[in-house]
C-alpha positions as MATLAB code, in Angstrom:
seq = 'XXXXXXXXXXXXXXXXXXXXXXXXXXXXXXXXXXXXXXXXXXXXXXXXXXXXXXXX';
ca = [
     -57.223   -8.804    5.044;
     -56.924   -5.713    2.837;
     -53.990   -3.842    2.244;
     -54.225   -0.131    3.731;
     -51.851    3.290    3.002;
     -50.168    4.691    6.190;
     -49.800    8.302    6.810;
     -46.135    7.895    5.296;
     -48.266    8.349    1.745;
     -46.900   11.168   -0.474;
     -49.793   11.002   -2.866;
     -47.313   10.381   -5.785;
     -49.941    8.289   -7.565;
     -47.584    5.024   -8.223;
     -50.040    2.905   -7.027;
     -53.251    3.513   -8.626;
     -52.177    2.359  -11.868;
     -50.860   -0.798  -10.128;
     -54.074   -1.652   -9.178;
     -56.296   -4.555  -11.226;
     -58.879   -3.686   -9.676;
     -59.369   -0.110   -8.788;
     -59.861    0.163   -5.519;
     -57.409    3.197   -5.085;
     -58.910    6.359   -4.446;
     -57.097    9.764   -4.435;
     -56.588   11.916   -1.569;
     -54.130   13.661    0.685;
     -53.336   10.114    1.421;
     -54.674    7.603   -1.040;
     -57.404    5.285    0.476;
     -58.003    1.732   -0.342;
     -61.490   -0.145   -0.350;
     -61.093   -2.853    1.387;
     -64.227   -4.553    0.259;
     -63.033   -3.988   -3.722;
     -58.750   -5.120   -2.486;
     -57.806   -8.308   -3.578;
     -54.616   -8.300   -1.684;
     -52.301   -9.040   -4.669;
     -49.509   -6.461   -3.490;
     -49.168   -5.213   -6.525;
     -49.318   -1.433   -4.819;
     -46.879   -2.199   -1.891;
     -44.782   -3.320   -4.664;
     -44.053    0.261   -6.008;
     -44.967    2.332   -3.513;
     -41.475    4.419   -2.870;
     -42.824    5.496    0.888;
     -43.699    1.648    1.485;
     -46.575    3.236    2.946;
     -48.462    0.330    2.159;
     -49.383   -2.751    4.215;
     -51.734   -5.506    4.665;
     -54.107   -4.380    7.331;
     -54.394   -5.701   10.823;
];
């Protein structure tokens, strides 16, 4: 299952550069491709919000 941003995002940016993969696009509230997330964690990691979870 693929990690996904809550509406707690601030759009700071932290976690795009955490990602190996890219699948963080910018927004409002960031957006994460599911299909491209590897579920490392590496963006729940450092987001300050923890606006980021594995999905359900």
């Amino acid at each position: 299952m693929a990690y996904v941003i809550s509406e707690d995002c601030i759009a700071c940016g932290t976690c795009i550069d955490e990602c190996p993969v890219e699948a963080i696009s910018e927004g409002d509230i960031y957006k994460i491709d599911a299909d491209a997330c590897t579920e490392c964690g590496s963006c729940a990691a450092v987001c300050p919000q923890e606006a980021i979870h594995l999905g359900e």
